[in-house]
N, C-alpha and C positions, 0 to 999 in steps of 0.2 A: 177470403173474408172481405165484408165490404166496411168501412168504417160506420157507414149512416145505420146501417143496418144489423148489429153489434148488440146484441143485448135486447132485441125488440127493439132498435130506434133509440133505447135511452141515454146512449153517449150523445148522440147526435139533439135529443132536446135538451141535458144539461147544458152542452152547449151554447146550446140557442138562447140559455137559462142565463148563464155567465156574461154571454157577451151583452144580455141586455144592460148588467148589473153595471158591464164596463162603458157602454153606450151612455146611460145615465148618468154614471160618475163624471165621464167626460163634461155631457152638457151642463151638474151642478155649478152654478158658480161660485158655490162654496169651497171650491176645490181648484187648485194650482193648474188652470190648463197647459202647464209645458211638464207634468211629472209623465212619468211612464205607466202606462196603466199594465199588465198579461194575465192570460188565457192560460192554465197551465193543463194536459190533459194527459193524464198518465196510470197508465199500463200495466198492474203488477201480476207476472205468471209465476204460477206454482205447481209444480208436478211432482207426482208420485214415483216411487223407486225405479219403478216399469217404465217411466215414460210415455204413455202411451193418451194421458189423457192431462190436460191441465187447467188449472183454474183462474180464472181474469179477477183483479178485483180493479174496478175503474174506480177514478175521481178526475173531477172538472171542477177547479178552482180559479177564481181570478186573482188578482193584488188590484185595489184599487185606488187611488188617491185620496189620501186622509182631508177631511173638511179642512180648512184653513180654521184657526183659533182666534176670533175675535178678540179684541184688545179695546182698551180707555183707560184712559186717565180720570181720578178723582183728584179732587183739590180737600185738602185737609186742614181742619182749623179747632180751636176748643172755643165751647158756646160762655155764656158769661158764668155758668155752673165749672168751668174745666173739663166737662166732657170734651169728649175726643169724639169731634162731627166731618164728616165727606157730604160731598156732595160732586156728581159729574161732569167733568169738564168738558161742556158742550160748545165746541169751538163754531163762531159762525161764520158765515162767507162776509168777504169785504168788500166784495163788488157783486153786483145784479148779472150773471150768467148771458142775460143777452148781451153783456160787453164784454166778454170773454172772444177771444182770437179763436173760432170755429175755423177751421179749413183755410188758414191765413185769409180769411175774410173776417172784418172786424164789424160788428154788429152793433149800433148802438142802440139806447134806449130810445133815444127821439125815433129811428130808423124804423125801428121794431113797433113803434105807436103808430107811427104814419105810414106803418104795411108795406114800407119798401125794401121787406127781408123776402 
């Protein structure tokens, strides 16, 4: 028996089915790239009293890396009614990016205006 060749070929395209599904997960950046992704492909035979003949039943499964769960913070306060109001706590940067320590090379704003990045 050839594996690719099993079923007309059908092992061999779930397969190719699953590991795209694992491919994907991989590249999501929604997803943990250090979890473990697998392939799982298995085999169940069944035979009759005789023995003489038995039955496959296939499955091609992956395990893939769950999304990551977004999180935030709201800030909560009561409005001049006593309602009970949120609003999202949208934290900003404190400094302009072009000064940030790239590549232990430090970038400034002037540097960055005058094109000498």
């Amino acid at each position: 028996m050839n594996l690719a060749e099993l079923a007309g070929g059908a092992v061999s395209e779930r397969f190719e089915i699953e590991l795209q599904k694992v491919l994907d997960n991989i590249m999501d950046p929604n997803t943990d790239p250090t979890k473990a992704r697998a392939i799982t492909l298995q085999l169940k035979f069944k035979t009759d009293e005789y023995r003489d003949v038995a039955g496959v039943d296939i499955s091609v499964k992956s395990v893939l890396a769950p999304a990551e769960i977004p999180s935030t913070k709201i800030l909560l306060d009561r409005d001049g009614a006593g309602k009970v109001v949120g609003a999202e706590l949208i934290q900003q940067k404190l400094f302009d990016e072009r000064e940030v320590d790239q590549a232990n090379h430090k970038v400034s704003y002037l540097e960055s205006k005058q094109g000498r990045v």
